[in-house]
N, C-alpha and C positions, 0 to 999 in steps of 0.2 A: 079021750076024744081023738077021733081021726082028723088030718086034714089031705083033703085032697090038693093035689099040684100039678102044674104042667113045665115039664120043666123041654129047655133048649138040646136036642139029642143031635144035631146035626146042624152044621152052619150051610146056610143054602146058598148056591149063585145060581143067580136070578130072581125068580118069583117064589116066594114065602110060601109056603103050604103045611097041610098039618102031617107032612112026613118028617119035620125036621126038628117036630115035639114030641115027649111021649110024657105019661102020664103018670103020676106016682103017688105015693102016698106015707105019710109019716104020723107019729105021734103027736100033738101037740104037747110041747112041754111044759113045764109046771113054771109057772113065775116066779121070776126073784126080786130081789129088792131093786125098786125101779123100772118094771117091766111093765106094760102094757100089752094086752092081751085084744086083737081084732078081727071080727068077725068080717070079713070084704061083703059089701051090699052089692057093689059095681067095680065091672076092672075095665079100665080103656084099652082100648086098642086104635093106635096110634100110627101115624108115619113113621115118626122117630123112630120105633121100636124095630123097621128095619133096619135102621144102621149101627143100632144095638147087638145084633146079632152079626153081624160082622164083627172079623178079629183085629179089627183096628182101633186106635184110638181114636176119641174125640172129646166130648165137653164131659162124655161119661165112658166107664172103662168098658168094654163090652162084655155082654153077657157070655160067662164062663159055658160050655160042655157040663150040662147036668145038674144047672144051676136053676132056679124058679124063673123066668120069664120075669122081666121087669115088666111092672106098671102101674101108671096112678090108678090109685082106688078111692072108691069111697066105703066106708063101714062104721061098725058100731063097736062101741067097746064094750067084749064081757068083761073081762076082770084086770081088775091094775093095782098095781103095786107102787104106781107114780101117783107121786104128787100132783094135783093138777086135771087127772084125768080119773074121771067116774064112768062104772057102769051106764050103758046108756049114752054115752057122749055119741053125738055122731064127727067122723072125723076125718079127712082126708092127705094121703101119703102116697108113699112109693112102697104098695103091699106086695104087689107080682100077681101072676096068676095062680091063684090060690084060695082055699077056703078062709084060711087064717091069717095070720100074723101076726111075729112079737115084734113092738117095738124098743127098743135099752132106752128107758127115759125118757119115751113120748119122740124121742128122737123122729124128726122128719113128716110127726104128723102135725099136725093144725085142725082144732075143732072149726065145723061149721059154723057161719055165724047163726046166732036166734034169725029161729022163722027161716033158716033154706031149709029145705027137703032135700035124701040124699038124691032124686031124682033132677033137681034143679042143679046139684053140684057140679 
């Protein structure tokens, strides 16, 4: 299974544009014990994620040169190897922008509660 990515290829000053992403692609890899496997529904796109992209610090490290674009998502879980989290769960974290995502342990997501829609999330 492919996943598509957009990763950070250039830090900008000033206004944010789509020259300073480019776009890539990798294997999704296979699961290990305690991984969960997510399918992103919705990726946000934020203020914050400007001062992400600068090489400074702040409440988060910034995003590295060639690294996936940080950002909350919302998605579904295909397959997990975590306790806790089933096929099917809907679940919201910090995916990136990206088709996929693994997370070690459910680490950093949190199911939906019953009855939100990931539209509502």
């Amino acid at each position: 299974m492919k996943n598509q990515q957009w990763r950070l290829s250039s830090r900008p000053e000033g206004l944010i544009g789509p020259e300073h992403f480019e776009r890539g692609m990798e294997t999704v890899p296979d699961l290990t014990a305690g991984q969960v496997l997510v399918k992103n529904l919705y990726l946000s796109f934020d203020p914050t994620q400007r001062g992400w992209v600068n090489d400074t610090e702040s409440y988060m490290p910034p995003v590295a040169i060639g690294e996936v674009m940080r950002a909350g998502t919302v998605g579904q879980v295909v397959s997990s190897e975590a306790p806790g989290f089933s096929v099917g769960d809907l679940v919201q974290g910090l995916g990136g922008w990206q088709e996929y995502f693994v997370s070690d342990g459910g680490l950093g997501l949190s199911k939906l509660p019953a009855g939100i829609t990931p539209q509502q999330a």
